[in-house]
N, C-alpha and C positions, 0 to 999 in steps of 0.2 A: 455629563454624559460620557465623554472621554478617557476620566478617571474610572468609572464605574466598570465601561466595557473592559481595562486595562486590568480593574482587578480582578475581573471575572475570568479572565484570560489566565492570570499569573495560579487562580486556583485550579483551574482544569490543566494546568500544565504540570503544578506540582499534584496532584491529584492522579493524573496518570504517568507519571515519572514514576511515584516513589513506591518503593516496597517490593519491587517485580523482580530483582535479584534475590531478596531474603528470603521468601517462600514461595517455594511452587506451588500452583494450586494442586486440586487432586487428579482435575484431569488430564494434566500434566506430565504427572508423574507414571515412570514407567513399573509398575507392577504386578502384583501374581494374578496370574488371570488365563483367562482361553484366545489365541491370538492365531491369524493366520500369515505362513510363511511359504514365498517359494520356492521351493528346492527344484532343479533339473528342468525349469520350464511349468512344474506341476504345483499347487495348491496342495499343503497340510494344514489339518492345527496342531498346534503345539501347546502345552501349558508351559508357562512362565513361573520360575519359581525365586526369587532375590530372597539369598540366604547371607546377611555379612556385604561383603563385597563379591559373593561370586552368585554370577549368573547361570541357571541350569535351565533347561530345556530340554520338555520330556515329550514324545510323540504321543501322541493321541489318538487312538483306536475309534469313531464317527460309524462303523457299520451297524453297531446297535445303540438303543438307545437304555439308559442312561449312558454318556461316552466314558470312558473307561481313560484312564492315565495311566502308559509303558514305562513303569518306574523303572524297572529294570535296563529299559532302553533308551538310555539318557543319550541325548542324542548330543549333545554340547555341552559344555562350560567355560564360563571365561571370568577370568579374576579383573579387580577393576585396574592393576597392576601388573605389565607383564617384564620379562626382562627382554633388551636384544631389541629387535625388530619384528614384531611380530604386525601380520598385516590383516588377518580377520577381518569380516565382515559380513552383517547379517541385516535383515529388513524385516517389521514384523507389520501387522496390519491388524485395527481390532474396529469393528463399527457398533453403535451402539444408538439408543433412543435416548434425546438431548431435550428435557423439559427442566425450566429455567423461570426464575421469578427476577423479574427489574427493579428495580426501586430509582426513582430519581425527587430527590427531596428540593430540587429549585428548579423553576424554568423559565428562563429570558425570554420573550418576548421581544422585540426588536420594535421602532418606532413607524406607524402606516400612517394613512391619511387619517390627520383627525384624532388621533389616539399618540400618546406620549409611549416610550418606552418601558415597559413593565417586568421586577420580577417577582416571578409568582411562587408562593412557598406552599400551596396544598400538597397534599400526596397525591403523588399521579406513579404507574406503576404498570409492568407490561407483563403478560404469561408469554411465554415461546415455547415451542413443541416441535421436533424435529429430529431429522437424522444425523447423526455425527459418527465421521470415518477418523481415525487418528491413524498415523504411521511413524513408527518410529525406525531410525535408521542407528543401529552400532555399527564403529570404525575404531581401531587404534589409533593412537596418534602419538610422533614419537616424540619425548619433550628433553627437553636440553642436556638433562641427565643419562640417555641413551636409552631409556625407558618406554612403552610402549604404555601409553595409558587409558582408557576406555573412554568413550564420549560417545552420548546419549544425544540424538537430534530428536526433535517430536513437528510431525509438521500434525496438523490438524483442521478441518473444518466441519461446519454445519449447516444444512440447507432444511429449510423450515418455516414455521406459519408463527406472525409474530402479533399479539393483542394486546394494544392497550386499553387498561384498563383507568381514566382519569375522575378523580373528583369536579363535579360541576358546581359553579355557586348558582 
């Protein structure tokens, strides 16, 4: 019993350790898209455009619709490299509809009265449907070469209806 619980442990440990520096997922990642920012107290959107390493931000025209992109009135750019001390900083906000498929291929069961320990290898599997807001925050930061260099925070969550869906024997 002790072994089993021990090894079931060592896989859900190395299971969610490994891989999470190598790639980002996609909702992760910060790119071209429709996003809101607040300048002066007020609400804009802005489109996003990641071109190389530099970041453009273009204002966005919302009074009619289809909304329109101010190419000409590029409101910002910033290289993912800067020299000197540069101290920038910007916040974007984007929310979005979060429907999502589970899959879990084992499930422990623990030991009750009368029934031994169990694990169960059917499909068993959940839909989730919900809202998700992500914010991302840029700052420079300055690194040991005097350099100012671009860093990308993402905070994000999701609130939502979640269903599982399990195989019965």
């Amino acid at each position: 019993m002790k072994f089993s619980v021990n090894i079931i442990l060592l896989i859900l440990l190395v299971y969610l350790t490994s891989c999470n520096g190598i790639k980002q997922t996609s909702k992760r990642e910060f790119a071209d898209g429709f996003y809101s920012q607040k300048l002066n107290a007020k609400k804009h959107r802005v489109y996003i455009h990641m071109q190389d390493d530099v970041l453009r931000i273009y204002p966005v025209k919302t009074d009619k619709c289809p909304w329109t992109i101010d190419s000409a009135g590029i409101h910002s750019f910033f290289n993912k490299e800067m020299g000197g001390s540069f101290t920038e900083k910007a916040a974007f906000n984007k929310s979005s509809l979060d429907i999502d498929f589970l899959t879990m291929p084992l499930k422990y069961r623990s030991q009750s009265t009368g029934v031994p320990p169990q694990l169960n290898t059917n499909l068993n599997g959940a839909l989730y449907l919900g809202f998700r807001a992500d914010r991302y925050k840029m700052k420079y930061v300055k690194n040991p070469l005097k350099k100012s260099v671009r860093e990308i925070n993402h905070y994000g969550f999701s609130v939502g209806f979640l269903r599982v869906l399990a195989a019965q024997q």
